[in-house]
C-alpha positions as MATLAB code, in Angstrom:
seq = 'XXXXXXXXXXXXXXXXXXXXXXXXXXXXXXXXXXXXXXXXXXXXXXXXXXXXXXXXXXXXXXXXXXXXXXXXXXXXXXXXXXXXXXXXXXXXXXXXXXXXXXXXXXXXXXXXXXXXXXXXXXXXXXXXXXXXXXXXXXXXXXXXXXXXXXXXXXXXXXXXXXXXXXXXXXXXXXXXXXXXXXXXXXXXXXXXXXXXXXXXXXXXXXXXXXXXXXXXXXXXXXXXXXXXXXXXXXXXXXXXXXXXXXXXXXXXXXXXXXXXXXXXXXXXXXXXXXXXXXXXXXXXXXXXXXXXXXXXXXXXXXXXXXXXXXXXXX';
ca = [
     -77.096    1.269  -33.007;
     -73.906    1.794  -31.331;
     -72.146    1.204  -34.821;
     -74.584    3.698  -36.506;
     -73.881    6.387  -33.524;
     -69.787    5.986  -33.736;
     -69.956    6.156  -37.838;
     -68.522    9.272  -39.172;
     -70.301   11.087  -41.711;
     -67.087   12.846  -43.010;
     -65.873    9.837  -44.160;
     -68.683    7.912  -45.561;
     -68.495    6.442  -48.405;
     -70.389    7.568  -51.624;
     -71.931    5.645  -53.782;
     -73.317    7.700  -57.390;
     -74.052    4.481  -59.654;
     -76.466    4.389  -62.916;
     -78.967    7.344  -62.424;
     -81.391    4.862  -64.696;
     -81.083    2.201  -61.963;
     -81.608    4.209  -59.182;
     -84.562    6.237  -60.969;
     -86.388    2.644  -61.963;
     -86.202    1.428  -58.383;
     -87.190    4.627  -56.656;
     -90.347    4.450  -59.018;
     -91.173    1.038  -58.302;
     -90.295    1.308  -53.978;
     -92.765    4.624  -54.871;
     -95.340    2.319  -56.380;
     -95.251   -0.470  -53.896;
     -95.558    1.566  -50.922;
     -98.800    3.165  -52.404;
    -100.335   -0.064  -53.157;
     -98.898   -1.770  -49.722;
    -101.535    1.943  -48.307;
    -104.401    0.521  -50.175;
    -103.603   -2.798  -49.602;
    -102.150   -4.126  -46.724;
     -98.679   -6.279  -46.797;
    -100.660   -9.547  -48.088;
    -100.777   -8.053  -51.307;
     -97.214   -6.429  -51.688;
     -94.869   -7.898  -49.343;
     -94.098  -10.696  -52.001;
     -92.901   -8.128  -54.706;
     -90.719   -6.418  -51.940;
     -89.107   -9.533  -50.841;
     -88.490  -10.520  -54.317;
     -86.538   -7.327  -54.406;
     -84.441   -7.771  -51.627;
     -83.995  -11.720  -52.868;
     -82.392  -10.480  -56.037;
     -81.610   -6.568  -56.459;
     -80.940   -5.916  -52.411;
     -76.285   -6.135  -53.098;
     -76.673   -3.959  -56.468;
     -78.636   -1.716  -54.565;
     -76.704   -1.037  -51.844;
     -73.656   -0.250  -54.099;
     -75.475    1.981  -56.346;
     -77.924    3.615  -54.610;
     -77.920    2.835  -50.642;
     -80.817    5.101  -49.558;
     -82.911    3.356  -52.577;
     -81.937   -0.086  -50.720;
     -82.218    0.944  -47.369;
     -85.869    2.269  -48.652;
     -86.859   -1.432  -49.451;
     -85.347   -3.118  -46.308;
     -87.626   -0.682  -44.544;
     -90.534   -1.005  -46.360;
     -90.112   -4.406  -45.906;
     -89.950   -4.307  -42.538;
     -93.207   -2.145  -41.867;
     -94.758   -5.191  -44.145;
     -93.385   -7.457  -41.672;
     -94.954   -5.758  -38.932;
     -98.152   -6.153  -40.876;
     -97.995   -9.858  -41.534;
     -97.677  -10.337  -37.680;
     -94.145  -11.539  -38.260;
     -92.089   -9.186  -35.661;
     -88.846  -10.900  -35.533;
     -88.746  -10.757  -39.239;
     -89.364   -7.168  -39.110;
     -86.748   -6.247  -36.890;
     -83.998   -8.418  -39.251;
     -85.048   -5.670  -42.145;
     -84.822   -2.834  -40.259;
     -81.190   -3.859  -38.824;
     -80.078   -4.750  -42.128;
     -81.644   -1.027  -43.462;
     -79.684    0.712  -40.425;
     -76.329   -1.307  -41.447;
     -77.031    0.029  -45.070;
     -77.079    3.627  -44.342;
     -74.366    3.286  -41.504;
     -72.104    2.280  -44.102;
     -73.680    5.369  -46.532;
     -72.855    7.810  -44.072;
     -76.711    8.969  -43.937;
     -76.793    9.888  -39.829;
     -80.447   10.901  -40.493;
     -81.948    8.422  -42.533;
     -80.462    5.982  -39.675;
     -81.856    7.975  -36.658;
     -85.292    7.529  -38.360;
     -84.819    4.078  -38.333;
     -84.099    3.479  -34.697;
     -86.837    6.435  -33.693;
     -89.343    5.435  -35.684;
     -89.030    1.992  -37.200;
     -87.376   -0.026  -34.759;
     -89.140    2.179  -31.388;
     -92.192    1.730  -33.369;
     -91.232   -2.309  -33.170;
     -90.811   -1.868  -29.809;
     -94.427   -0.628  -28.932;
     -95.549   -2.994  -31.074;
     -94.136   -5.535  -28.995;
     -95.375   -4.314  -25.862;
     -91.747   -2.781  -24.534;
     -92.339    1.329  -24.235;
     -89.288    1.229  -22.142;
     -87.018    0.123  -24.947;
     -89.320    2.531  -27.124;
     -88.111    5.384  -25.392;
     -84.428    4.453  -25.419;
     -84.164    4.247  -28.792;
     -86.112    7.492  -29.650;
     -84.020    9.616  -27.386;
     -80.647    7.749  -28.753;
     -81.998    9.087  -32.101;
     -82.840   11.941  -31.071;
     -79.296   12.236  -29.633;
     -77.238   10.990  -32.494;
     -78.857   13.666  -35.034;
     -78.990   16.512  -32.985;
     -77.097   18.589  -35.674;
     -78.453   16.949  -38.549;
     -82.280   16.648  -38.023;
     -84.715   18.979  -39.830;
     -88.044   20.053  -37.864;
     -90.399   16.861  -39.227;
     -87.564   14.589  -38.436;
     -87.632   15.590  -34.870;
     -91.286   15.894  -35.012;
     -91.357   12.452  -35.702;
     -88.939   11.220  -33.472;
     -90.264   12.729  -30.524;
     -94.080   11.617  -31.459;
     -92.628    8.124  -31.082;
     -91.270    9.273  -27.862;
     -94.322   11.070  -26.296;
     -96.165    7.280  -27.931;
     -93.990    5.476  -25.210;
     -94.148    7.849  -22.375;
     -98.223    7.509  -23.229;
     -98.008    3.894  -22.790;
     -96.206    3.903  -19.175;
     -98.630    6.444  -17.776;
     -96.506    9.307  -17.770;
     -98.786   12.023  -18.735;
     -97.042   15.338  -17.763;
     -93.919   13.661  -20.116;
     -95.858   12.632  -22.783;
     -97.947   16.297  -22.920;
     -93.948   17.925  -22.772;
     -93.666   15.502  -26.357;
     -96.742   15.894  -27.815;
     -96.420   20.135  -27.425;
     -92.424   19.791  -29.043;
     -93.722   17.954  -32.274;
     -96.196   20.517  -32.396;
     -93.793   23.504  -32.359;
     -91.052   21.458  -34.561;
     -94.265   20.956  -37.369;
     -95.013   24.422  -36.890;
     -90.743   25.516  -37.828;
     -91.123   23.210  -40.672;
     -90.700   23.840  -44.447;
     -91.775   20.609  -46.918;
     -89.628   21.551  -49.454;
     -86.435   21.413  -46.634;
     -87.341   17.950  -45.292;
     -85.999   14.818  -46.595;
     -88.684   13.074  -48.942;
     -88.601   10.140  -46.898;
     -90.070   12.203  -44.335;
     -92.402   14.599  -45.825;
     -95.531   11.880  -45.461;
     -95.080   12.912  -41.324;
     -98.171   16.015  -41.251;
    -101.189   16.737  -39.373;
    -102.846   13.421  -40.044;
    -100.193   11.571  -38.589;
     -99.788   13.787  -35.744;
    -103.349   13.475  -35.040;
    -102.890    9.820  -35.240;
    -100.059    9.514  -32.573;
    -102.067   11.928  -30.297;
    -105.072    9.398  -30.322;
    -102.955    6.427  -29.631;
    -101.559    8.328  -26.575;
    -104.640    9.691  -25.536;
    -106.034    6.687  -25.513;
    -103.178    4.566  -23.484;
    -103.574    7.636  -20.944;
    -107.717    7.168  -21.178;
    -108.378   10.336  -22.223;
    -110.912    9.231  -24.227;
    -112.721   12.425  -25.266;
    -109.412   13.420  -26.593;
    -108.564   10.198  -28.027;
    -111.775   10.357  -29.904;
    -111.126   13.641  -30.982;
    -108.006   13.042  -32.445;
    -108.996    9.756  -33.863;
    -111.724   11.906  -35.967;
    -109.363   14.019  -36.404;
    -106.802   12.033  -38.558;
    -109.765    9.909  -40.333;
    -110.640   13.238  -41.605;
    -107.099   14.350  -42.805;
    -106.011   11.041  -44.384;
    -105.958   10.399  -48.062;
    -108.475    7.844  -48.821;
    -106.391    5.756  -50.300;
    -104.412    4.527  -46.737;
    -106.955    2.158  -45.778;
    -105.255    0.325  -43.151;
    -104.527    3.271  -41.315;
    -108.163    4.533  -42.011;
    -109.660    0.815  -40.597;
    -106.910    1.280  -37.578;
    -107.624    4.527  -36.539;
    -111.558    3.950  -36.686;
    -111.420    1.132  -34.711;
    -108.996    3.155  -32.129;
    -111.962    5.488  -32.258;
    -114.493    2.635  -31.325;
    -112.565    0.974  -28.648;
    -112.227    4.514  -27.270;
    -115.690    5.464  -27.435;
    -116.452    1.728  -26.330;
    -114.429    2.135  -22.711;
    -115.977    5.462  -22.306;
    -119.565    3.701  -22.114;
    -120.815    5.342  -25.375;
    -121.952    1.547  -26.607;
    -124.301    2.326  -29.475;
    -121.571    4.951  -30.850;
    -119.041    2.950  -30.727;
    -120.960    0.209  -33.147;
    -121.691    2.431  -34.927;
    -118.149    3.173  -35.753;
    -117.179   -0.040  -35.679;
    -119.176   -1.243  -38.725;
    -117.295    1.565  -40.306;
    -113.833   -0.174  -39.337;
    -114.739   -3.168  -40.292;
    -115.326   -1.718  -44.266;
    -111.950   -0.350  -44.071;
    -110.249   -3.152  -42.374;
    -112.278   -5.967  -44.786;
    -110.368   -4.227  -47.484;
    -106.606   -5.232  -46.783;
    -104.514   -8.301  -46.190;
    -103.078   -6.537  -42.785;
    -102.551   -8.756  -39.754;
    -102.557   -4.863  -37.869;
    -105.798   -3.714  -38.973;
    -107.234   -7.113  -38.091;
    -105.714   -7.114  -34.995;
    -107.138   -3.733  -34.084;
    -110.393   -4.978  -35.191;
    -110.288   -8.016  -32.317;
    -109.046   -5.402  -29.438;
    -112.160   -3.514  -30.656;
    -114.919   -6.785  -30.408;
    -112.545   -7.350  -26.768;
    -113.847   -3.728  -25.326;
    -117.062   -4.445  -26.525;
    -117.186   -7.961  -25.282;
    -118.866   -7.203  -21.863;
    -121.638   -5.488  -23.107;
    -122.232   -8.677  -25.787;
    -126.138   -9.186  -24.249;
    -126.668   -5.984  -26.400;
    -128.563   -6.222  -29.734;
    -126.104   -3.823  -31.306;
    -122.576   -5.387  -30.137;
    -123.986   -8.411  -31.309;
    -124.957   -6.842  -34.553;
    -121.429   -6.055  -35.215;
    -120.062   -9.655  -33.771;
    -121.683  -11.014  -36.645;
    -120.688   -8.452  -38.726;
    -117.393   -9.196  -38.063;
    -117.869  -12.945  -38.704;
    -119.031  -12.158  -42.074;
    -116.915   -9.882  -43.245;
    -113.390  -10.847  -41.900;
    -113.447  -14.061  -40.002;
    -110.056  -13.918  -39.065;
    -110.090  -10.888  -36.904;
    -112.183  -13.061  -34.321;
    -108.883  -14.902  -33.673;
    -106.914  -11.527  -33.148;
    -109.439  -10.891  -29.557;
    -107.665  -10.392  -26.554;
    -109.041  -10.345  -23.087;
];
């Protein structure tokens, strides 16, 4: 990070290279993410490595932001296979890529949002919000308004998770107003996915760590609403955000109700994440398991996606 903070961007380095090459594998990293949204990293994750195995060093000399593209999509796949430390190897290898590119931004995304998304992942909001205000920091001059927005979600994400709610409401209300300044057309494509599904998303999760759960649900509803159908692992993750919510908040039959629901989504994709979520959702449920409904939907689970019972946590 330090290296990508001390690069000049005066100086970079430009690479042009075959416009054919560079249009082929932005069509095909365009193609994989959208099945990799359908479904999950099980499927896709082997086409993506096979890219980095044996196009990755023509890539970064012809087109670095087209590399640096698969290094992070491979990454987020990571992250969805359960393998972290994998992850994190892509996403330092996608930051050294556009270091050397000169691309501030496209590096500042990386740290605010891939690698502080790592982070929270891993349990470490602290380190989360280090590397989202370093971001935040470095591209001060350079980032458009859904860059920020983005960044600073992330941010308000970790203050969520250490309790901090006045710091975290201060974040959430800046993305808003940075959303709200915001042109599509102006943003960087690699950005232009960030709107008010994803917002709605990030609110949930931090409503949610700050057990606000008639807000968390709200939101949670919310972004299940706004997302295209076709992202079914965040569909399955953000209903079963929605049950565990509604499960802590005593609403028992509800939140079976919308569990079944994010089970169908989550059944769906080969995504260690959505499975995961599933198995914190069964965990919130678990005390109330004399029920007939919770242990309509244990079963449920069991038939549909065995492996999530594995992913419960106490």
């Amino acid at each position: 990070m330090l290296d990508w903070l001390l690069a000049s961007t005066h100086d970079a380095r430009q690479h042009r290279g075959d416009d054919e090459v560079a249009t082929a594998a932005a069509e095909k990293l365009g193609q994989l993410r959208g099945v990799d949204h359908v479904h999950g990293a099980g499927q896709t994750y082997p086409a993506v490595a096979a890219v980095l195995d044996t196009d990755l060093d023509a890539l970064v000399a012809r087109a670095p932001a087209i590399a640096a593209g698969f290094l992070e999509l491979a990454g987020y796949e990571a992250v969805d296979l359960g393998v972290d430390g994998r992850a994190q190897r892509h996403y330092l290898r996608a930051l050294d890529v556009v270091t050397g590119a000169g691309d501030r931004l496209y590096g500042g995304y990386l740290i605010a949002v891939s690698l502080a998304h790592l982070a929270l992942h891993c349990g470490d909001p602290e380190q989360a919000a280090r590397l989202a205000a370093a971001a935040l920091r470095g591209t001060e001059h350079q980032a458009t308004p859904a860059v920020r927005a983005a960044f600073r979600a992330v941010l308000a994400r970790a203050h969520a998770r250490r309790g901090d709610e006045a710091a975290c409401a201060t974040a959430l209300l800046q993305v808003e107003a940075d959303l709200a300044r915001g042109k599509p057309e102006e943003e960087p494509p690699w950005i232009r996915y960030f709107g008010e599904a994803d917002l709605a998303d990030e609110k949930a999760h931090c409503f949610f760590d700050l057990g606000l759960h008639e807000l968390a649900q709200r939101e949670a509803n919310l972004a299940i609403t706004l997302l295209d159908p076709g992202r079914a692992r965040r569909l399955a993750i953000d209903t079963a955000l929605q049950a565990s919510s509604l499960a802590r908040a005593g609403q028992i039959d509800h939140a079976c109700a919308v569990g079944r629901e994010a089970v169908d989504h989550a059944a769906g994709v080969a995504s260690f994440r959505s499975a995961h979520r599933i198995g914190l959702m069964m965990a919130e449920l678990q005390p109330y398991s004399d029920l007939a409904a919770v242990r309509d939907l244990a079963e449920y689970v069991h038939t549909q996606m065995p492996a999530a019972v594995t992913q419960q946590s106490p």
